[in-house]
Each structure stands twice: as structure tokens, then as C-alpha cells.
Backbone as a chain_set.jsonl record, in Angstrom:
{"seq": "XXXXXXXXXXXXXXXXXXXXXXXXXXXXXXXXXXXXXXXXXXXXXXXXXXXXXXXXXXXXXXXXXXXXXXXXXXXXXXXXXXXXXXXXXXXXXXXXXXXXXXXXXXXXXXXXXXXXXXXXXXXXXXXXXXXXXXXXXXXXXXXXXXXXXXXXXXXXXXXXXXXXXXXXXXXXXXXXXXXXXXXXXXXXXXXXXXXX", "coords": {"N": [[11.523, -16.629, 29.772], [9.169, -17.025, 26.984], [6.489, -18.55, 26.569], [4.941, -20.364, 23.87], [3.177, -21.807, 21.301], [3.177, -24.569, 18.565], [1.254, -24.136, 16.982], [0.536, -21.097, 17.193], [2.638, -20.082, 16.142], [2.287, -20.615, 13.748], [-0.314, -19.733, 13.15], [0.181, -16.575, 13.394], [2.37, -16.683, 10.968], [0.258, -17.411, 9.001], [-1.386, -15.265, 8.932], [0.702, -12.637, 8.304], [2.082, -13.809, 6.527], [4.868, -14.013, 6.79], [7.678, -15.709, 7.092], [8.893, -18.909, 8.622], [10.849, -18.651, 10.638], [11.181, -16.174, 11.624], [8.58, -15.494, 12.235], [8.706, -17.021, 14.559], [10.987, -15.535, 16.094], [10.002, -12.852, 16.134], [7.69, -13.757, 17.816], [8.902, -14.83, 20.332], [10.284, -12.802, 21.288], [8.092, -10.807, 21.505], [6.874, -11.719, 23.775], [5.095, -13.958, 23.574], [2.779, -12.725, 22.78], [0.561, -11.884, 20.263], [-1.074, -9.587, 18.945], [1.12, -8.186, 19.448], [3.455, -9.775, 18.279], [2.405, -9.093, 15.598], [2.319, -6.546, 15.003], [5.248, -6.088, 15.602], [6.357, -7.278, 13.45], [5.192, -5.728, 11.46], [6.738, -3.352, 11.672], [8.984, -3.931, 11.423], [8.691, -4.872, 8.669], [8.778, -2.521, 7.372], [11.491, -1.092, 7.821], [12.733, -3.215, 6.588], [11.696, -2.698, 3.958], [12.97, 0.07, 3.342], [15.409, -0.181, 3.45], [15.871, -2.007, 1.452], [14.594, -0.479, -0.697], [16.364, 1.075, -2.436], [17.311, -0.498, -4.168], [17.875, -2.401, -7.585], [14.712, -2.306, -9.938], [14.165, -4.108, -12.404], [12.789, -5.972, -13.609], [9.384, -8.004, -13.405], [5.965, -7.373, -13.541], [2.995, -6.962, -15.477], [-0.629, -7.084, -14.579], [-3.491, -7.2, -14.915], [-7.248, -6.409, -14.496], [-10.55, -7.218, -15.193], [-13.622, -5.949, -14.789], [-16.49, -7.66, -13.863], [-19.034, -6.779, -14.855], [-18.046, -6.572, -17.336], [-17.355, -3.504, -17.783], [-15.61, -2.309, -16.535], [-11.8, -2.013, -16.968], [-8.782, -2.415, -15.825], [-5.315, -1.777, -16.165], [-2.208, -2.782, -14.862], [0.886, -1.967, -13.845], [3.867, -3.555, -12.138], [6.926, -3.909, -10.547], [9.636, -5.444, -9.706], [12.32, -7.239, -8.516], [13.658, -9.78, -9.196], [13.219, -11.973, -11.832], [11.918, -14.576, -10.703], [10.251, -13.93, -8.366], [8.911, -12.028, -9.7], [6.57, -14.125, -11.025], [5.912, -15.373, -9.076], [3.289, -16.502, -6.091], [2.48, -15.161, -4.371], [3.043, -12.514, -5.028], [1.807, -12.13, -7.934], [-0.73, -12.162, -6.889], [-0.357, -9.809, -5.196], [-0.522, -7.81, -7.306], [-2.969, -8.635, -8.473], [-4.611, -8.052, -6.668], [-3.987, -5.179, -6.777], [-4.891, -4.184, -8.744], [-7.74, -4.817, -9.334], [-8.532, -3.111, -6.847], [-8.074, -0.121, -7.968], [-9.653, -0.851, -10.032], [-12.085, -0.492, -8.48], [-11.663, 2.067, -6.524], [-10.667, 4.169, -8.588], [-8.908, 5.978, -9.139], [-6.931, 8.987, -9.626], [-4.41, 9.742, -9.717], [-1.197, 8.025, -9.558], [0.685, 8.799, -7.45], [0.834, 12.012, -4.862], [2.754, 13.471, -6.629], [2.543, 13.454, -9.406], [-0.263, 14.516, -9.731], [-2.201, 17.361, -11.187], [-0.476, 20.702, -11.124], [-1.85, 22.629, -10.691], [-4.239, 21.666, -10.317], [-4.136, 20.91, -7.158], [-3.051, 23.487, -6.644], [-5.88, 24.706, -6.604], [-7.767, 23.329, -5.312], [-6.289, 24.017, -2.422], [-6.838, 26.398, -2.696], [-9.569, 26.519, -1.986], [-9.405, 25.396, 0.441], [-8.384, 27.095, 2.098], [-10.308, 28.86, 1.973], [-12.637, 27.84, 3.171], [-11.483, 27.74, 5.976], [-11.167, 30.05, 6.872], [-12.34, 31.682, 8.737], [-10.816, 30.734, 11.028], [-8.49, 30.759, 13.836], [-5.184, 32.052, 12.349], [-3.208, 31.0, 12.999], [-3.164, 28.01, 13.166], [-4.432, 28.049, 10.605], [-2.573, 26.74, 8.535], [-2.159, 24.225, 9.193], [-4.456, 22.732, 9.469], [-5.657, 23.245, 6.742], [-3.202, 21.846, 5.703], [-4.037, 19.231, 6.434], [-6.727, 18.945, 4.714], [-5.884, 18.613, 2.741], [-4.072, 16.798, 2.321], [-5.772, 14.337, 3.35], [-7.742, 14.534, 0.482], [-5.46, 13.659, -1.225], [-5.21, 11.32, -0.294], [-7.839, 10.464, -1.292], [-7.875, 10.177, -3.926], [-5.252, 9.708, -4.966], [-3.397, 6.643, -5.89], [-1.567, 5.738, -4.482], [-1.838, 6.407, -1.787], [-4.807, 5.6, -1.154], [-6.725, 4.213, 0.464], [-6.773, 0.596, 1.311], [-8.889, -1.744, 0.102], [-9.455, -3.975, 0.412], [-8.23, -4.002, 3.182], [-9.146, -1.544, 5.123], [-7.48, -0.545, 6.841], [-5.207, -0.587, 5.936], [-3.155, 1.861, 3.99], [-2.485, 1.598, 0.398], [0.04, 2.175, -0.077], [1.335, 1.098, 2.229], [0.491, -1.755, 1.828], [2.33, -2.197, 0.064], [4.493, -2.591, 1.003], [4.107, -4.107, 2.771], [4.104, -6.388, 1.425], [7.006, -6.34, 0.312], [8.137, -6.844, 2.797], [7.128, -9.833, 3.488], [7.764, -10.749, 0.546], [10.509, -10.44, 0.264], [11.862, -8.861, -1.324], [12.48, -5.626, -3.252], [9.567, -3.956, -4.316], [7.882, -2.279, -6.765], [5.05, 0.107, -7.476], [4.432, 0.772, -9.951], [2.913, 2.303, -12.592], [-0.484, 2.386, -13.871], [-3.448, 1.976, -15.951], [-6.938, 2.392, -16.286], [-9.954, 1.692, -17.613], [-12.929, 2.412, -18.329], [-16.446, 1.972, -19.911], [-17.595, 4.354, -22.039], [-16.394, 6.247, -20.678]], "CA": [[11.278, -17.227, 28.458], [7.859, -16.863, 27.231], [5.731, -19.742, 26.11], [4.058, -20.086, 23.057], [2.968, -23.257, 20.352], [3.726, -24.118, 16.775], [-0.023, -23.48, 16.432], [1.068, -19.812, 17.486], [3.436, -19.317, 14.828], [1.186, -21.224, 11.934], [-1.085, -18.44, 12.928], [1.114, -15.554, 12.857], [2.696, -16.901, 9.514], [-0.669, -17.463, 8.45], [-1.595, -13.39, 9.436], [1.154, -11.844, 8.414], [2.669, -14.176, 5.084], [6.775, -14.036, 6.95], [8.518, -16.938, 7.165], [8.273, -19.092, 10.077], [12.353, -18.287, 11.522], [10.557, -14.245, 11.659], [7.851, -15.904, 12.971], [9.426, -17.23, 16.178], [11.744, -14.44, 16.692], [8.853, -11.73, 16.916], [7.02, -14.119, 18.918], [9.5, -14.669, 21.345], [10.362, -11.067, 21.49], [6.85, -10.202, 21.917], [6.2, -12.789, 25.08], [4.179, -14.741, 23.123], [1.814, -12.146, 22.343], [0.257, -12.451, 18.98], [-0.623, -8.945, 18.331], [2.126, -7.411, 19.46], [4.28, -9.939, 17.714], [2.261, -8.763, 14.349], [3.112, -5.053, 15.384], [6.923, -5.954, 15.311], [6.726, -7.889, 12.167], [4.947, -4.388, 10.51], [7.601, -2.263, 11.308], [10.587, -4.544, 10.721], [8.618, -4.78, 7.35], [8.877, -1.107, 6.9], [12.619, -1.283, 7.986], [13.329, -3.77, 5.399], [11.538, -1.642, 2.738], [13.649, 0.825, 3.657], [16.574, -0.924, 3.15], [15.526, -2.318, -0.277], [14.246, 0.889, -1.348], [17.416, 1.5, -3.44], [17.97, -2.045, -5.022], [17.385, -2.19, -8.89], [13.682, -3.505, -10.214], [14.261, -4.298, -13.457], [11.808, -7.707, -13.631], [7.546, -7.433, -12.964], [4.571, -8.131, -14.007], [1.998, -6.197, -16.115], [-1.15, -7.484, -14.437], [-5.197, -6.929, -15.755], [-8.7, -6.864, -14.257], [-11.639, -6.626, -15.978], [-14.967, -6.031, -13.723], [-17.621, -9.145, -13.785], [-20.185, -6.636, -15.717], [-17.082, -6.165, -19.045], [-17.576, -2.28, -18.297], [-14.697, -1.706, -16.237], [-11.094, -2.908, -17.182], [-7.343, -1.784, -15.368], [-3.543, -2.796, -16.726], [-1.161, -1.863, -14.087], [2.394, -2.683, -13.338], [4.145, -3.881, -10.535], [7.944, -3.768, -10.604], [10.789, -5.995, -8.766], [14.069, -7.318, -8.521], [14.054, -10.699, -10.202], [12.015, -13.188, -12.762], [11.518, -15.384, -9.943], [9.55, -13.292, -7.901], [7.968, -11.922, -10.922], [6.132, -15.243, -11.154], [5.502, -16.075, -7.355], [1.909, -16.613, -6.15], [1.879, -13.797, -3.647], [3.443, -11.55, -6.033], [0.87, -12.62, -8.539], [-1.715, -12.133, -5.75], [-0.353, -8.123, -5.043], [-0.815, -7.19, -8.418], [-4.689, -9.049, -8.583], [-5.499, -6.611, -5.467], [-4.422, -4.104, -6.531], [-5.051, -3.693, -10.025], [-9.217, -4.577, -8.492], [-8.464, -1.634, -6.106], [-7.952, 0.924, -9.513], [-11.223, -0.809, -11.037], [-13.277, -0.482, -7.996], [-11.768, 2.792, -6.627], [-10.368, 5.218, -9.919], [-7.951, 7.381, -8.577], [-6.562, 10.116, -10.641], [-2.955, 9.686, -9.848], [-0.128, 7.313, -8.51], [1.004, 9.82, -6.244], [0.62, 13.1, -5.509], [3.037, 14.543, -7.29], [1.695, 12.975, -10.458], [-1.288, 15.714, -10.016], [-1.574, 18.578, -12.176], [-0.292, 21.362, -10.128], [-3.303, 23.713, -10.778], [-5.397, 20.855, -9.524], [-3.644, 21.204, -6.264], [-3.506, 25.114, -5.759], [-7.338, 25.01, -6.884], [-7.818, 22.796, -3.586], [-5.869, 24.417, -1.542], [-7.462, 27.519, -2.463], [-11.066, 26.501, -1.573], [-9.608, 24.656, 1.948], [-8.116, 28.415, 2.714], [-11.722, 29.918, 2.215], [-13.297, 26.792, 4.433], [-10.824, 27.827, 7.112], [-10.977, 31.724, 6.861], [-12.705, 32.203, 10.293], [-10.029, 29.813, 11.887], [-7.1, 31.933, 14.104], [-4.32, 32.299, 11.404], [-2.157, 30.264, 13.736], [-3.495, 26.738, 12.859], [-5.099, 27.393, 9.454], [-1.731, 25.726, 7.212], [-1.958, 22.901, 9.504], [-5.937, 22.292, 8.679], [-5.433, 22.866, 5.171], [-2.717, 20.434, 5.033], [-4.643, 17.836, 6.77], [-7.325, 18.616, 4.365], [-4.606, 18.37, 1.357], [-3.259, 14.981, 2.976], [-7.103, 13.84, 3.082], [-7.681, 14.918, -0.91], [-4.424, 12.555, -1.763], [-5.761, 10.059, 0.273], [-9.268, 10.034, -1.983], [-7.543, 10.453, -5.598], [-4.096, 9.303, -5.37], [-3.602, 4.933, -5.132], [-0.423, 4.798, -3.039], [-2.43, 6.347, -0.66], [-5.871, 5.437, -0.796], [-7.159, 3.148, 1.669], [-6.993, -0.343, 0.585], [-10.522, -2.182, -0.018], [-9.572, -5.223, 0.986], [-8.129, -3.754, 4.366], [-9.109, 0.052, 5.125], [-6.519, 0.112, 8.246], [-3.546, -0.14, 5.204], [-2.935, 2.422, 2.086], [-1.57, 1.22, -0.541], [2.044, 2.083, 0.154], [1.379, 0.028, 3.297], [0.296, -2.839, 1.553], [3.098, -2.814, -0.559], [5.469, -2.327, 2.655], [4.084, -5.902, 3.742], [4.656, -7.608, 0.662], [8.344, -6.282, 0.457], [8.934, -7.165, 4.165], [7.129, -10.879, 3.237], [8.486, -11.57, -0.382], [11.84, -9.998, 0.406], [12.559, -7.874, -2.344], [12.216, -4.562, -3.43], [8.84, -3.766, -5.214], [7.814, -0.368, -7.086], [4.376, -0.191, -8.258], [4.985, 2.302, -11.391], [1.874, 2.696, -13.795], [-1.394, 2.088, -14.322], [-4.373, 2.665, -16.605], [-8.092, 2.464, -15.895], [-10.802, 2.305, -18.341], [-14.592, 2.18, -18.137], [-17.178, 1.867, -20.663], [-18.243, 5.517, -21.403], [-15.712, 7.207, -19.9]], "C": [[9.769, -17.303, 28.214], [7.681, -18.149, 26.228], [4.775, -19.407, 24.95], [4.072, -21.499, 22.209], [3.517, -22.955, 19.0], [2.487, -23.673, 16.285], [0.243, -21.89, 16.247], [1.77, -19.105, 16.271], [2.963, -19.824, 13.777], [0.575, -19.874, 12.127], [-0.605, -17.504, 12.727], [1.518, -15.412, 11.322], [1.467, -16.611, 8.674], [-1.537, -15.696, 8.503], [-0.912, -12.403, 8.572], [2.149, -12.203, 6.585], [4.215, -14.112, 5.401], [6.7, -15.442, 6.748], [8.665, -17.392, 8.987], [9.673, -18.701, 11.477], [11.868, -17.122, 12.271], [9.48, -14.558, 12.708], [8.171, -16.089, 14.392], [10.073, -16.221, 16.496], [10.65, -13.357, 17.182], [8.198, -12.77, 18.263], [7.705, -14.518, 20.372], [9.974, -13.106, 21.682], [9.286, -10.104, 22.047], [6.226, -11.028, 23.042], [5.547, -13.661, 24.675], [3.298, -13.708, 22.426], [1.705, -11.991, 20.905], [0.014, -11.268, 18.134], [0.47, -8.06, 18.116], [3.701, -8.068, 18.277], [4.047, -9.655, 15.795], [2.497, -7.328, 14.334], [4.516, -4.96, 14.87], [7.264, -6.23, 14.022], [6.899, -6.652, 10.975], [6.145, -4.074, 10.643], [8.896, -2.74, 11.431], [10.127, -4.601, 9.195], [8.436, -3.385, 6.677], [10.481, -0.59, 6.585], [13.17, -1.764, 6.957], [12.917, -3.343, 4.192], [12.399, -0.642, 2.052], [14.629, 0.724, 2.975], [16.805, -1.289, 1.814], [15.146, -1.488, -1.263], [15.081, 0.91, -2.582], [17.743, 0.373, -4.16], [17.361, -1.705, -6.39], [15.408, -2.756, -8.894], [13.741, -3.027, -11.921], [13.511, -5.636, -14.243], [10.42, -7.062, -13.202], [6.941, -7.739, -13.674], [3.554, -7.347, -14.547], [0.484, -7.172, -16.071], [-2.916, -7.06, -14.87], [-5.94, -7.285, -14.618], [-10.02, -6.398, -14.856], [-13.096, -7.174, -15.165], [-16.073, -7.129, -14.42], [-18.553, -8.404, -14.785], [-19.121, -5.932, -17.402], [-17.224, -4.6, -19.057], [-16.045, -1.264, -17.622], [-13.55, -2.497, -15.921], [-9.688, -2.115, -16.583], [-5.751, -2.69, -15.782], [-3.293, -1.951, -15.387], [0.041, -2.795, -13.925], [3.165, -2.355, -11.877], [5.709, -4.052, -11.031], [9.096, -4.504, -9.315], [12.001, -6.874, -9.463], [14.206, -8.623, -9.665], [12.655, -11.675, -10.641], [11.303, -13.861, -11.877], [10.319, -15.348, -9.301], [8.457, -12.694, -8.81], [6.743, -13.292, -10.865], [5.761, -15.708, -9.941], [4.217, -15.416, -7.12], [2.053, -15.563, -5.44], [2.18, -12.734, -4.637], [2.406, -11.109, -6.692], [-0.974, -12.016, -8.015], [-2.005, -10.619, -5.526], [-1.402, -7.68, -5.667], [-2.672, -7.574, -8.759], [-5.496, -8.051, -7.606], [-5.159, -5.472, -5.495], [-4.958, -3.353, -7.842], [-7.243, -4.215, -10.009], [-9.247, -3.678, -7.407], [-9.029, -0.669, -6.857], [-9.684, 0.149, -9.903], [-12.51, -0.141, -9.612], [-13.002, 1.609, -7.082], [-11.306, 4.387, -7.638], [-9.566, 6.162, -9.001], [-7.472, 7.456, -9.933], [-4.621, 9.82, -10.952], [-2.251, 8.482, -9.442], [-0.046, 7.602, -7.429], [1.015, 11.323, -6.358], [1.35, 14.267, -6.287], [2.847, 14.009, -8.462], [0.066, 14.129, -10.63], [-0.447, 16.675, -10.468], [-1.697, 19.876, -10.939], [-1.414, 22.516, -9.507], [-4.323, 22.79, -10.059], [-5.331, 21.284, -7.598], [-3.896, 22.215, -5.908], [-4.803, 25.331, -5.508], [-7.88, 24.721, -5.376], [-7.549, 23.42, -2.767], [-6.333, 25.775, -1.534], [-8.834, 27.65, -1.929], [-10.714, 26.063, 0.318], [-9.337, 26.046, 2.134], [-9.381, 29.037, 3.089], [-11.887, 28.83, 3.348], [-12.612, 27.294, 5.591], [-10.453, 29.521, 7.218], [-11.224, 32.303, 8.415], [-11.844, 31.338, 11.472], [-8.686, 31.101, 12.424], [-6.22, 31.081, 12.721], [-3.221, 30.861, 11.758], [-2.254, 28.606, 13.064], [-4.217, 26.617, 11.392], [-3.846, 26.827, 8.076], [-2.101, 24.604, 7.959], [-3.159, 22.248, 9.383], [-5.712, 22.222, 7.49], [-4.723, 22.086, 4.857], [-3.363, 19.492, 5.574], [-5.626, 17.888, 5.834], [-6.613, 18.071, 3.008], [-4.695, 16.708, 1.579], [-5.423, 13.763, 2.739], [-7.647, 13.849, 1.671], [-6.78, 13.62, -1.612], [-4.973, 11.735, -1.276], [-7.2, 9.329, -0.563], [-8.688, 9.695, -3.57], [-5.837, 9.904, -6.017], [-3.64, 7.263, -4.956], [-2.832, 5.178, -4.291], [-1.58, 5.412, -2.212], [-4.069, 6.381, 0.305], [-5.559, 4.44, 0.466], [-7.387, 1.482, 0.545], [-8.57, -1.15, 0.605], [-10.514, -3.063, 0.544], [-9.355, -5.033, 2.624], [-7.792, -2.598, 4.926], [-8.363, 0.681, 6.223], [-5.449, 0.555, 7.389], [-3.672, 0.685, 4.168], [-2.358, 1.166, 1.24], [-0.29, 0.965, -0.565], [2.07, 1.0, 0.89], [1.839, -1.757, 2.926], [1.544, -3.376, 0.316], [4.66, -2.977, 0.348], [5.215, -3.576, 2.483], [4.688, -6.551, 2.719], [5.809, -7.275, 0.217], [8.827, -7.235, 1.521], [8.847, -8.912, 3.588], [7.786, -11.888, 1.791], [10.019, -11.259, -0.318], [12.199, -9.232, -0.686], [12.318, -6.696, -2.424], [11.067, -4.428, -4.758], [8.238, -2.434, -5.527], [6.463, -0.421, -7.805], [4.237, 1.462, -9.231], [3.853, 2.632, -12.351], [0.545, 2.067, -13.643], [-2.751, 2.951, -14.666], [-5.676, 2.031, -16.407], [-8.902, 3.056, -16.878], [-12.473, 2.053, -18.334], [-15.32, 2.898, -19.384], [-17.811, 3.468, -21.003], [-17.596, 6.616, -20.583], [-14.382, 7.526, -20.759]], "O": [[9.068, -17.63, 29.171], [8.469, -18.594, 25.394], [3.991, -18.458, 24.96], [4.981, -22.29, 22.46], [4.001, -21.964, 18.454], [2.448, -22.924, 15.308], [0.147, -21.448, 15.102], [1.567, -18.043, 15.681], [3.345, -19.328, 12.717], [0.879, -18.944, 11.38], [-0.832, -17.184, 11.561], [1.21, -14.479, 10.58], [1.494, -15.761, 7.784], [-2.399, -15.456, 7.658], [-1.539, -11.46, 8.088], [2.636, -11.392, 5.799], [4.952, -14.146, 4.416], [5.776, -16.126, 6.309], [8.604, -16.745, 10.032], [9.54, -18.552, 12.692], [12.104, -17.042, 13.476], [9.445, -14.032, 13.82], [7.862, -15.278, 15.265], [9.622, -15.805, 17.563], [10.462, -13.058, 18.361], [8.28, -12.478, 19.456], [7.046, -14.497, 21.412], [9.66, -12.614, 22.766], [9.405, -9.082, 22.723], [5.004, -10.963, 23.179], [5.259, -14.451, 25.574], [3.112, -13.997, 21.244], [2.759, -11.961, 20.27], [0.438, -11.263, 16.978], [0.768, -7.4, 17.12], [4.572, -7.395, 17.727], [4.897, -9.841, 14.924], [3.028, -6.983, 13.279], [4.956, -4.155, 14.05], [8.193, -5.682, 13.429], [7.771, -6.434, 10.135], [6.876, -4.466, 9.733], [9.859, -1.981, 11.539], [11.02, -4.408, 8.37], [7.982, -3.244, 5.542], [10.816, 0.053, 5.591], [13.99, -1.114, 6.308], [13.681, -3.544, 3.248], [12.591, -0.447, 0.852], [14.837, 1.401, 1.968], [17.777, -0.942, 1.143], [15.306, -1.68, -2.468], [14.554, 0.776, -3.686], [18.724, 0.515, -4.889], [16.465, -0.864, -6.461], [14.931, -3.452, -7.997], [13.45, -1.955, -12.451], [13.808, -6.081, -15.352], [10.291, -5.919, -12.763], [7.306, -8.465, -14.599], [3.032, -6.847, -13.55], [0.207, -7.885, -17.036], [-2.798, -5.896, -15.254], [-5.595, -8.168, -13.832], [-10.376, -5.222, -14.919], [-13.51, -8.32, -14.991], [-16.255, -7.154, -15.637], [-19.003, -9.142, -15.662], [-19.488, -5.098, -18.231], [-17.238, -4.123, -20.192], [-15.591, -0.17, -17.955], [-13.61, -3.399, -15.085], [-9.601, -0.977, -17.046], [-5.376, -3.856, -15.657], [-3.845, -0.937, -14.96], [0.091, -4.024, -13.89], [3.123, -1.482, -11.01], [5.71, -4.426, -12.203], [9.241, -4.02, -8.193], [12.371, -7.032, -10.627], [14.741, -8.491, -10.766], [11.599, -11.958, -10.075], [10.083, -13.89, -12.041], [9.445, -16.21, -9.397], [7.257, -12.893, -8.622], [5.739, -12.766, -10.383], [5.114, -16.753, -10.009], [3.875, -14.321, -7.564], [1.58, -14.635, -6.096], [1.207, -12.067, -4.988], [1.904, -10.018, -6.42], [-1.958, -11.643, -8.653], [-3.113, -10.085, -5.563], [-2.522, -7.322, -5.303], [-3.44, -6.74, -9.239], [-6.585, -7.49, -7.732], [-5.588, -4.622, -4.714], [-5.35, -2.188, -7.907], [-7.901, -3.711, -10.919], [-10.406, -3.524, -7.023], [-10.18, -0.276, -6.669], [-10.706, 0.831, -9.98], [-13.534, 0.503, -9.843], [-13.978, 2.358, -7.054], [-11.667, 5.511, -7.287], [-9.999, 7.017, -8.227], [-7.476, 6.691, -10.898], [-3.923, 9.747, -11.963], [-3.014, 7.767, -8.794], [-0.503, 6.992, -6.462], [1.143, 11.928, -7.422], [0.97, 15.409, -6.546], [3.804, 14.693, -8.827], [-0.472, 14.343, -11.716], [0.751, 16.96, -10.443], [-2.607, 20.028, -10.124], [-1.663, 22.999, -8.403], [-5.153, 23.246, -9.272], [-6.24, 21.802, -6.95], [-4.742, 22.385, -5.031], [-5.153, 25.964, -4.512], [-8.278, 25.528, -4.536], [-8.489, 23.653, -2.007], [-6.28, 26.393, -0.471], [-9.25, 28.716, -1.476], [-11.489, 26.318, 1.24], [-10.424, 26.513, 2.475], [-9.604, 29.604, 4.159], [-11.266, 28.978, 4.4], [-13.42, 27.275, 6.519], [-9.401, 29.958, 7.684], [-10.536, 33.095, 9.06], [-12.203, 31.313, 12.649], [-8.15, 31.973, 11.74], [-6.46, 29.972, 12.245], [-2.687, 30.047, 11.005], [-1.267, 28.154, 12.484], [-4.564, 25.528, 10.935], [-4.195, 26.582, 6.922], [-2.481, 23.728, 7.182], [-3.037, 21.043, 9.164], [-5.532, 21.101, 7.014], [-5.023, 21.383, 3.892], [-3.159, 18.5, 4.874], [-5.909, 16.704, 5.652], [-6.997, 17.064, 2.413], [-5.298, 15.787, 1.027], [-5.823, 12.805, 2.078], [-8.255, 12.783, 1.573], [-7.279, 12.78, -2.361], [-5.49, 11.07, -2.174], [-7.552, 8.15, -0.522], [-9.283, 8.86, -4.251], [-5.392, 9.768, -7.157], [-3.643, 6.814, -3.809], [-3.189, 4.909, -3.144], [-2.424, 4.547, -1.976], [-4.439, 6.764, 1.415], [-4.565, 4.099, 1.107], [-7.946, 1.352, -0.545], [-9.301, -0.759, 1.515], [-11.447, -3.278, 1.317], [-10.059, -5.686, 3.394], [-6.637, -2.331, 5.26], [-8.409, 1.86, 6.575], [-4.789, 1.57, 7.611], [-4.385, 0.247, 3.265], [-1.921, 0.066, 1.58], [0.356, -0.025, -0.911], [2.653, -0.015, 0.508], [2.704, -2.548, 3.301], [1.663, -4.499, -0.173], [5.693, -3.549, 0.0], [6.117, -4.269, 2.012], [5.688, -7.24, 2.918], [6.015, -8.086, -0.686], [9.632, -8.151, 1.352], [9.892, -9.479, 3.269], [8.135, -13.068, 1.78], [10.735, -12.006, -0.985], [13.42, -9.08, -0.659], [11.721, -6.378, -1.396], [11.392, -4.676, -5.919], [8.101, -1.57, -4.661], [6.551, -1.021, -8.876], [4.029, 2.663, -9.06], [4.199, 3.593, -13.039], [0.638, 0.942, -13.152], [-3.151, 3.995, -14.15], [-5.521, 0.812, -16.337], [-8.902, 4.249, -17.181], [-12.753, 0.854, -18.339], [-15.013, 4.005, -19.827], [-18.596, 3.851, -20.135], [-18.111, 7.574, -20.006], [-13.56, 8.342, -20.344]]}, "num_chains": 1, "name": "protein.A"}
């Protein structure tokens, strides 16, 4: 039986935003250990994404930020299951980080199949030259890593988040599925700057 405090699981909770039942179970599962029991939490909150994936979202929130110097302003929407949640502070909270994500980094798309397809080949035609003197053998699997790197700069789900450049986007909406329990879809948003 491994030993651990309620301090233990305040912190965890306090880490990770579960509930404190989730709380104890990882942490007994994980010996006590604190990151391992935030390890388990991730990918049970990927699991339960998973799972929720297919549920309706027909409820959400059409949230705003407009940058401190009035030059750069983002709507975006956030999408889930019921009113309730709609209205709940973390919820509330998502949509504030990520709709200051979009102002501070501008991506082009949602995702990448939201790019225009010519954008794409264009890319993939310049990584081919970059990788011309590469054996034949390994140059799709460079070019898609440089592809996969490209989406990663221009598309949100899978930028890097600002607030925490270990998670994308998707990630970060992984956690707050696993922690608010529902199924959330973030579906639109627009980005405008002064001049642009």
C-alpha cells in the first residue's frame, strides 16, 4: 500500500484540475508518486476524450480577446455538450487561453485540412528540393516530418500552446475534456489586426 497525504492529492488536483476521487486513485496506483500519478491522469484524459469524442455539442461559448494595445482582436468558439458547462469557470477559462493563443500566435488554419491544398503541395514541393541529396529511402519520411512541423507553425490545434509549450492545442483541449467531463470541439475562429 503506498503512502501518500491529503496535501498530495490537493496538489495533484491542484496540477492537473480532476476531481479529488481521480485524484486518489492515480495516486495510489502510481505509489504515491506525483509525477507519475500526473502521467496516468494525461492519458486516462485522452481515453476519456476518446470516449466522448462522439457525444453531441450542441451548447458553447463564443468567447473574445482584444490585445492591451486595441490593435489585435480574436472571436472564437468553443463547443460542448450542455448550458451548464457552457458557463463553468474552467470552461470560461479554455476559451480566454485560447482565443489569447490566436491573438498572440495567428495561425492560418484550425487544422490542416482547413489549408488550401495548393498551399500544401507548394510546401511539400520545396521540402522535396531541401531533401534531393538525401538516399530516396528516407526522403517521404523527412518531408513528412517537415509537413508535420509546417502544421505545427500555422495550424491552432496543433501549435504549441503559449501558456505551456510541452501541450498543442488538441492536448490542451484533451485535459479540459478529461477535467470538465464532457465532450468539447473547438470549431471556428477569426483573428483580426489593425492593418491587416
Amino acid at each position: 500500500m503506498s503512502e501518500f497525504s491529503a496535501k498530495d492529492v490537493a496538489e495533484l488536483r491542484k496540477r492537473t484540475g480532476v476531481g479529488m476521487m481521480e485524484c486518489k486513485k492515480a495516486l495510489l496506483e502510481s505509489s504515491g508518486d506525483l509525477e507519475k500519478a500526473i502521467d496516468l491522469l494525461r492519458s486516462r484524459g485522452a481515453q476519456m476524450a476518446a470516449k466522448k469524442a462522439g457525444r453531441e455539442t450542441n451548447q458553447g461559448w463564443i468567447g473574445s480577446y482584444v490585445h492591451s494595445n486595441g490593435k489585435i482582436g480574436v472571436i472564437v468558439e468553443v463547443l460542448c455538450e450542455t448550458d451548464f458547462v457552457a458557463k463553468n469557470d474552467q470552461f470560461q477559462e479554455l476559451i480566454r487561453d485560447i482565443a489569447m493563443h490566436i491573438a498572440a500566435m495567428n495561425p492560418q488554419a484550425l487544422v490542416p485540412e482547413e489549408l488550401d491544398p495548393e498551399l500544401i503541395e507548394r510546401e511539400r514541393a520545396v521540402f522535396l528540393e531541401q531533401v534531393a541529396d538525401k538516399p530516396e529511402a528516407i526522403r517521404g519520411n523527412i518531408v513528412e516530418g517537415k509537413l508535420n512541423k509546417f502544421f505545427s507553425e500555422v495550424c491552432l490545434t496543433k501549435q504549441a500552446f503559449i501558456k505551456d509549450d510541452k501541450k498543442s492545442i488538441d492536448q490542451v483541449v484533451t485535459d479540459a475534456i478529461a477535467t470538465i467531463g464532457e465532450n468539447i470541439q473547438l470549431t471556428r475562429f477569426s483573428r483580426f489586426e489593425i492593418g491587416q
